[in-house]
C-alpha positions in Angstrom: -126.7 36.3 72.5 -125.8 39.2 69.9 -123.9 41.9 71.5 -124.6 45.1 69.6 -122.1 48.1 69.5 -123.4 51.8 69.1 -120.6 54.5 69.3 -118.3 56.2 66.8 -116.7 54.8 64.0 -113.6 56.1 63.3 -110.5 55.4 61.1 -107.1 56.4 63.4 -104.3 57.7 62.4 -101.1 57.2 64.7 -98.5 59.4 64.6 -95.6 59.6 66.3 -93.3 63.2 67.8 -90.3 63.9 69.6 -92.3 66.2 71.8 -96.1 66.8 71.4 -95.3 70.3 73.3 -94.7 71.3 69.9 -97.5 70.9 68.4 -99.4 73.4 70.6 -99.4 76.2 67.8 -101.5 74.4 65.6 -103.3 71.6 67.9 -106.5 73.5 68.6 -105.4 73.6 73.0 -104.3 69.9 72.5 -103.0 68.4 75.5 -100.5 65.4 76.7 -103.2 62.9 77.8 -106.0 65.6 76.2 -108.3 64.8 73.8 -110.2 67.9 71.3 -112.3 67.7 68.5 -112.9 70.1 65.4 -113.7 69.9 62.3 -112.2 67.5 59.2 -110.5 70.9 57.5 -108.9 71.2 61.2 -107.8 67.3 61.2 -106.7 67.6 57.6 -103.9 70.9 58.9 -103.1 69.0 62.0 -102.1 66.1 59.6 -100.2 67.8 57.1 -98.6 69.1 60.0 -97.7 65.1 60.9 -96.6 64.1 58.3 -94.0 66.8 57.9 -93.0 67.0 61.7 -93.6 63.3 63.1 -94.1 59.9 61.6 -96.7 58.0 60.5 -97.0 54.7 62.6 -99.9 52.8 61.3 -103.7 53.3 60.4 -106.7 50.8 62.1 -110.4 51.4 62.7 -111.2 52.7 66.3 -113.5 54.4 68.3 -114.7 52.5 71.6 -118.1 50.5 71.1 -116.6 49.9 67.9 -113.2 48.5 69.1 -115.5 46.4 71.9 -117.0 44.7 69.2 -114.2 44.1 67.1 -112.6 42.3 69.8 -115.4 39.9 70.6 -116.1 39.3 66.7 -112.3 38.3 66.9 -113.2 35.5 69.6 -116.2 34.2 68.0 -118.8 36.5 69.4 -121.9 37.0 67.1 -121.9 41.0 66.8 -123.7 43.7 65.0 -122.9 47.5 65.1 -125.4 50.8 65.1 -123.9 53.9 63.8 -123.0 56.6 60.9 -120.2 55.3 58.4 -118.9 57.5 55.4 -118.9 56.2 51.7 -115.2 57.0 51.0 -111.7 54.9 51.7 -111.6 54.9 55.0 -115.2 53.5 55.0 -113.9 50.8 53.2 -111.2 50.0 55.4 -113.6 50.0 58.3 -115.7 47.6 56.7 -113.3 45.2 56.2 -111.8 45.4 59.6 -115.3 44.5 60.8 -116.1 41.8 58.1 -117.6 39.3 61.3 -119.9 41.6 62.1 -123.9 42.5 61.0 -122.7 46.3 59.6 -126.8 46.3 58.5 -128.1 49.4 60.7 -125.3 51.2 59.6 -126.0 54.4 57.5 -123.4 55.3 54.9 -123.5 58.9 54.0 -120.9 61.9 53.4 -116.9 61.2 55.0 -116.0 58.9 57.6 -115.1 60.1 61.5 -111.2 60.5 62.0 -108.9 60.0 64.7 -105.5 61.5 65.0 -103.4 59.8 68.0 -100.2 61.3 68.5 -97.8 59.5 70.5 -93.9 61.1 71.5 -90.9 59.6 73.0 -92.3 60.3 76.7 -94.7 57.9 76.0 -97.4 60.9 76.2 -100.6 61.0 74.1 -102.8 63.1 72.6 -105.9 63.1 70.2 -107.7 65.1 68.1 -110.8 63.7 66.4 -113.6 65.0 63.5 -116.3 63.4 63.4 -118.8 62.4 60.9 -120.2 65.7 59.4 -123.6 64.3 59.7 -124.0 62.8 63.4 -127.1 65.2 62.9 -128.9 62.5 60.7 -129.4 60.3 63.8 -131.4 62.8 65.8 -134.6 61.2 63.8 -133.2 57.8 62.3 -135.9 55.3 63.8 -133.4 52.4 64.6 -133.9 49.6 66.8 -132.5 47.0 68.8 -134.3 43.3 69.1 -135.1 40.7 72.0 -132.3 38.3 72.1 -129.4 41.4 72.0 -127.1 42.8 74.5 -126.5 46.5 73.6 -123.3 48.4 74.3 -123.2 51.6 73.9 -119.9 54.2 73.9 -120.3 58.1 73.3 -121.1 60.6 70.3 -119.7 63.7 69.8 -122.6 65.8 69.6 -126.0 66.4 70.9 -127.4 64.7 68.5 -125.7 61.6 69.3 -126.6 62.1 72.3 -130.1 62.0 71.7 -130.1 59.3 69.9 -128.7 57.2 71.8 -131.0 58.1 74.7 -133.8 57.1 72.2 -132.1 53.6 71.4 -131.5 53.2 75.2 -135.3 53.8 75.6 -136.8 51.3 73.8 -133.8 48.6 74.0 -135.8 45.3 75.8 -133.0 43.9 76.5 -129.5 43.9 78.8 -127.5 47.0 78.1 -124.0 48.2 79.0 -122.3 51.4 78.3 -118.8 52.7 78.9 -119.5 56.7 78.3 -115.9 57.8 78.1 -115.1 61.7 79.2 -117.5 62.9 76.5 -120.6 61.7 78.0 -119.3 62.1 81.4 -118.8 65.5 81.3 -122.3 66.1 80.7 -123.1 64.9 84.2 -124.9 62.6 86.1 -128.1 64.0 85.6 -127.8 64.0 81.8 -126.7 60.3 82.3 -129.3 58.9 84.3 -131.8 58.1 81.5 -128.9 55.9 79.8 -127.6 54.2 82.7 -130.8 53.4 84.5 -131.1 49.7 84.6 -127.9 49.4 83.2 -126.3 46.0 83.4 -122.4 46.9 83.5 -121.2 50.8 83.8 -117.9 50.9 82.7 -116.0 54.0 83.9 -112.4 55.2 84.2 -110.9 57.0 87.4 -111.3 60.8 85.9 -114.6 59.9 84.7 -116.1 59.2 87.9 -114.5 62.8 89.0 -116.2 64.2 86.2 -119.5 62.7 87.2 -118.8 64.0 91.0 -120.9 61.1 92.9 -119.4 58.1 95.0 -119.0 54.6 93.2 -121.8 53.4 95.7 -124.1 55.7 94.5 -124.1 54.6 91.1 -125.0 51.5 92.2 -128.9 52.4 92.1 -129.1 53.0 88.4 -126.3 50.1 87.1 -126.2 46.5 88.7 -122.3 46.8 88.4 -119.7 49.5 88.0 -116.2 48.6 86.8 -113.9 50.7 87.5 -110.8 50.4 85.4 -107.3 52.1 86.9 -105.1 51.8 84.0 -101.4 50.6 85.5 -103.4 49.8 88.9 -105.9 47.4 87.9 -109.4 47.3 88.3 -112.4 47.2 91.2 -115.7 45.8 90.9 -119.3 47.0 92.6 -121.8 44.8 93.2 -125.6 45.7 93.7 -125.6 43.0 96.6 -122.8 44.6 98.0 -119.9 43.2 96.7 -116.4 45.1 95.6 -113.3 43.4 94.4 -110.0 44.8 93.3 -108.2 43.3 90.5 -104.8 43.4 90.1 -103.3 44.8 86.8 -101.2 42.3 84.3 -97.8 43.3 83.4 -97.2 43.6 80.0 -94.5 41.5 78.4 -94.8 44.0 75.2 -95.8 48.0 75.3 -96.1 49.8 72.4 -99.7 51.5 72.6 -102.3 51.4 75.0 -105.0 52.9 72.3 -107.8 50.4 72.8 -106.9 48.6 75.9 -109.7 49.7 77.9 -111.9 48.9 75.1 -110.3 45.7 75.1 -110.8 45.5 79.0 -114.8 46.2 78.3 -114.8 42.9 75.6 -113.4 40.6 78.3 -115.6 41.1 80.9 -119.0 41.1 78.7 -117.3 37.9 77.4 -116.3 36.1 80.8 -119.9 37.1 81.9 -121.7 35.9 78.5 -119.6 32.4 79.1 -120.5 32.3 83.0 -117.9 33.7 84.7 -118.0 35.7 87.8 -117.0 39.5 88.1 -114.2 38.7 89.5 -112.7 35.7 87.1 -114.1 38.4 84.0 -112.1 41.0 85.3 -109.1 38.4 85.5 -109.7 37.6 82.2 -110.2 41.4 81.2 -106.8 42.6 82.2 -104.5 39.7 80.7 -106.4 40.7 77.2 -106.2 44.2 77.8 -102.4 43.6 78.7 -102.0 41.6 75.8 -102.8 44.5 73.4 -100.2 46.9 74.3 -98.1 45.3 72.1 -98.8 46.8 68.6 -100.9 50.5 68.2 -104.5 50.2 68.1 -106.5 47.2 66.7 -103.0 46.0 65.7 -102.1 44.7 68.9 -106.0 42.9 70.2 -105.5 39.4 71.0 -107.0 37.2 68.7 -109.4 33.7 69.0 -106.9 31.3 69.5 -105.6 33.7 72.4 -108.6 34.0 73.8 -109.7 30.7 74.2 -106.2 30.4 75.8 -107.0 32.8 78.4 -110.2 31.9 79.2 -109.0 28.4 80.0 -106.3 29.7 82.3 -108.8 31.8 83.9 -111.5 29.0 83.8 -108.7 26.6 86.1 -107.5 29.5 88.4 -111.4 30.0 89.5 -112.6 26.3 90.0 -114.6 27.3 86.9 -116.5 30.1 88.3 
């Protein structure tokens, strides 16, 4: 099965700070652990800013369907992505991150999305992110999905994304899963409900499902499971039939970044499920991927096929291949 990505795609910029305190009179309200978007003259400032006060640590692609499907290209996943891609450098660099995967309903107009993570010697992080100009061409691009593909979907910045992507939800015929991030979660449940209905896997973090103000159980009659991931604590799974399972959390041996892990996380369940795992081994095997790229910043540090295939045998022994 094709697993199609539909999200932002977005060249990040990591930087690093003594303090990112500092930063406050020109960040725009930005945050330790916040995240803010503006415009690409505001992310242009901010950077100038960067690259006199703090250090620049290394550049990938990123944004979180688009990360999900990097990852399970890496493994040997057949992939395709949806979305709005610039025609400048950092499209370029995008499109050779994602060389694996079908980049054919992609429209390449105007200046690629951009992502500034900032990262200081507490560990903290912040990020400020301008995205494509033009997210407004995708209130009306007819763009569709086909039998045979699993779509996954991550958020837009603006209402017209949004729309969108309710469209593509629509008239998608087959499996779907969506990890919304605060963006779309902030909108509320009732703005929600037309994407996740049906839903195969919601993926949500902790301060998500706060922003969303409803029980896990009660999610449980729009998705037929809801993972939620708990960073340093691991991981629980909701079943429709009932079920819920806590997964434990793998230590890293390596932590440099954790930009991308719960992207990461999302990859290695879809794959554990797609090979015929159960929730439980995928989750397994979700955490010791998501653990393994902490090691390097951003797409730098996701495991790659020979790893995987690794894992998944571990994983494969551990649950009497279930």
């Amino acid at each position: 099965m094709r697993i199609v990505g539909s999200g932002a795609l977005n060249v990040d910029y990591f930087y690093g700070v003594e303090d990112l305190r500092s930063l406050s009179p020109w960040s725009k309200g930005l945050q330790p652990g916040g995240e803010v978007w503006g415009s690409r003259e505001e992310f242009e400032r901010l950077r100038s800013i960067l690259e006199k006060e703090g250090e620049l640590l290394a550049v990938c692609g990123g944004g979180s369907a688009a990360n999900t499907i990097y990852a399970l290209s890496l493994w040997g996943f057949e992939t395709a992505f949806i979305g709005l891609l610039g025609q400048d450098q950092e499209a370029d660099l995008i499109v050779n991150e994602l060389e694996r995967v079908d980049l054919s309903r992609v429209i390449q107009r105007g200046r690629t999305a951009c992502c500034l993570i900032i990262l200081d010697e507490k560990k903290d992080r912040a990020i400020f992110v301008a995205p494509h100009p033009e997210e407004s061409l995708l209130e009306d691009w007819m763009v569709q999905t086909q039998t045979g593909e699993w779509l996954h979907l991550s958020s837009l910045v603006t209402k017209e994304g949004f729309s969108f992507h309710r469209r593509l939800r629509a008239s998608h015929p087959g499996p779907l899963s969506i990890d919304p991030g605060e963006l779309y979660a902030s909108r509320g449940l009732a703005s929600l409900e037309p994407l996740l209905s049906g839903a195969e896997i919601l993926f949500l973090t902790e301060q998500e499902l706060l922003f969303l103000g409803v029980s896990p159980e009660s999610l449980l009659r729009l998705t037929r499971r809801l993972v939620v991931k708990k960073g340093q604590r691991g991981a629980e799974i909701l079943g429709a039939g009932g079920g819920r399972w806590s997964v434990s959390p793998v230590p890293p041996t390596v932590w440099v970044d954790n930009t991308g892990a719960g992207d990461v996380f999302d990859a290695g369940f879809l794959a554990g499920l797609l090979l015929g795992l159960g929730e439980v081994a995928a989750a397994r095997l979700a955490a010791q991927l998501a653990s393994l790229s902490l090691r390097d910043y951003g797409r730098k540090g996701f495991p790659r096929r020979e790893e995987f295939e690794k894992l998944i045998q571990g994983v494969r022994y551990d649950s009497g291949g279930s």
